[in-house]
N, C-alpha and C positions, 0 to 999 in steps of 0.2 A: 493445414491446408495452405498449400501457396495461392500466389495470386493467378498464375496459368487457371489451378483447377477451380478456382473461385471463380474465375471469367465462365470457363466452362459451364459450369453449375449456372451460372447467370443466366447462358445460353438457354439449355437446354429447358431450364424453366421458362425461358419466352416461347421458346417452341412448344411447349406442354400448353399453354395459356393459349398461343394462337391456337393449337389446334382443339381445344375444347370452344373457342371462339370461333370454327371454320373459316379461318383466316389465313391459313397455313398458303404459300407459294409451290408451285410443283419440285423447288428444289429444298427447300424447307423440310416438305414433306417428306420424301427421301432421306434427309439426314436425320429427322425424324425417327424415320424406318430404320436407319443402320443403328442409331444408339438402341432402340427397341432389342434389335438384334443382338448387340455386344452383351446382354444377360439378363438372366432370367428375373434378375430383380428387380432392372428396366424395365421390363415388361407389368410386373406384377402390380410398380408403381402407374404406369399409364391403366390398366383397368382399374384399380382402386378410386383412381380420378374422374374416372366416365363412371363409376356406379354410384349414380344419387343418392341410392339410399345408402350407404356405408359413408359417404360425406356427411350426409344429415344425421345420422348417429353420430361421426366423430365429431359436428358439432355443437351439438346437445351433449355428450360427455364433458366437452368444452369447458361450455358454459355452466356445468353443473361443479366444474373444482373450484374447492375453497382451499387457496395458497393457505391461508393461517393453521388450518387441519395439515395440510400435508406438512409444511412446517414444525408443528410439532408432533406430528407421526415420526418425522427424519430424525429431529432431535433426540427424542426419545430414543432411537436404535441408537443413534453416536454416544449421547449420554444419560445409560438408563438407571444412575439414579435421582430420577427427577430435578436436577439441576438442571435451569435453562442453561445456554451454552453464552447468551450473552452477561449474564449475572457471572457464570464463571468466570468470564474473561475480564470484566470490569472488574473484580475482585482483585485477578494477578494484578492488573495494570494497578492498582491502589496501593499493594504494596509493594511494587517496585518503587514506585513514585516517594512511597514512604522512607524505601531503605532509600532513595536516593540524596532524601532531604538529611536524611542522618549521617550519613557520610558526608555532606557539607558541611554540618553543624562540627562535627567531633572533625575533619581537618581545620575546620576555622579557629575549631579551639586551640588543639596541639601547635597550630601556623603558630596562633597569640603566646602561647605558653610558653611553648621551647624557644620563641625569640626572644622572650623576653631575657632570658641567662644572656645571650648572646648582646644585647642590649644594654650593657652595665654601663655605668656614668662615662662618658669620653674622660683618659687621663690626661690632664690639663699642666704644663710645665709652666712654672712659674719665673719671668728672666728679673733678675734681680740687678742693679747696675749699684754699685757702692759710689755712696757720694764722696769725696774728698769736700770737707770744709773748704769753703770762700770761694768755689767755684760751680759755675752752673752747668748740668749735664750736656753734655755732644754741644756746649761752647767752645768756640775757637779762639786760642791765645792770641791778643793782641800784643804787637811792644811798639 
C-alpha cells in the first residue's frame, strides 16, 4: 500500500467516524456517498458499522481470543510434529554457532602448525676477519 492510498484510507475512516458521530458537513457527506458508491463492499462495510448488534458481537469475539491458543493452533499446522518452532530454531542457531567456533579452533591450529615449518631458525652468517699478529683490527698505519 503506498502512502497516496494510506492517506486515502486515513480519510475515508475519518469520514466513517464522523458520520456515525453525525458530524459529517454537506460536502463530506457527499463524498461520503460517492465512495459508498464506488462498491459494493464500501457499502457492506458502512452497514456493518451502523449495526450495533454485529459490532457488539465482533466485540465479544474480541475479547474472548487467547493469542497463546491461536499461537499454537498456527504452530501446530506449520510444524506438526510437535516441535515448538522456537526450540527449533534456537537449536539451528546452536549449531551453527558451534560449527562456527570449530572452524576457528582447527584454522587457528593449521595457521600455528603449518607456520611453524615456515619458521625455522633465521640462517645467521658468520664474518670472520683474520688477525695478522702485532696489529690491531680496522687500525690505521701510522709512520
Amino acid at each position: 500500500m503506498n502512502e497516496q492510498q494510506t492517506e486515502k484510507g486515513l480519510h475515508i475512516a475519518s469520514l466513517l467516524l464522523g458520520d456515525l458521530q453525525n458530524r459529517l458537513t454537506p460536502t463530506e457527506k457527499q463524498e461520503l456517498d460517492t465512495w459508498l458508491q464506488e462498491n459494493g463492499d464500501n457499502y457492506k462495510l458502512y452497514e456493518d458499522l451502523h449495526n450495533q448488534e454485529k459490532l457488539g458481537n465482533d466485540l465479544n469475539e474480541l475479547e474472548s481470543y487467547d493469542p497463546d491458543l491461536a499461537y499454537e493452533q498456527l504452530s501446530q499446522k506449520i510444524f506438526p510434529n510437535n516441535e515448538p518452532a522456537g526450540k527449533r530454531l534456537h537449536f539451528r542457531i546452536w549449531w551453527y554457532m558451534v560449527a562456527a567456533v570449530l572452524l576457528l579452533v582447527a584454522g587457528g591450529v593449521a595457521y600455528f602448525a603449518l607456520d611453524k615449518t615456515k619458521r625455522s631458525a633465521p640462517k645467521t652468517a658468520v664474518v670472520a676477519q683474520k688477525k695478522t699478529p702485532g696489529t690491531a683490527p680496522d687500525s690505521k698505519k701510522q709512520s
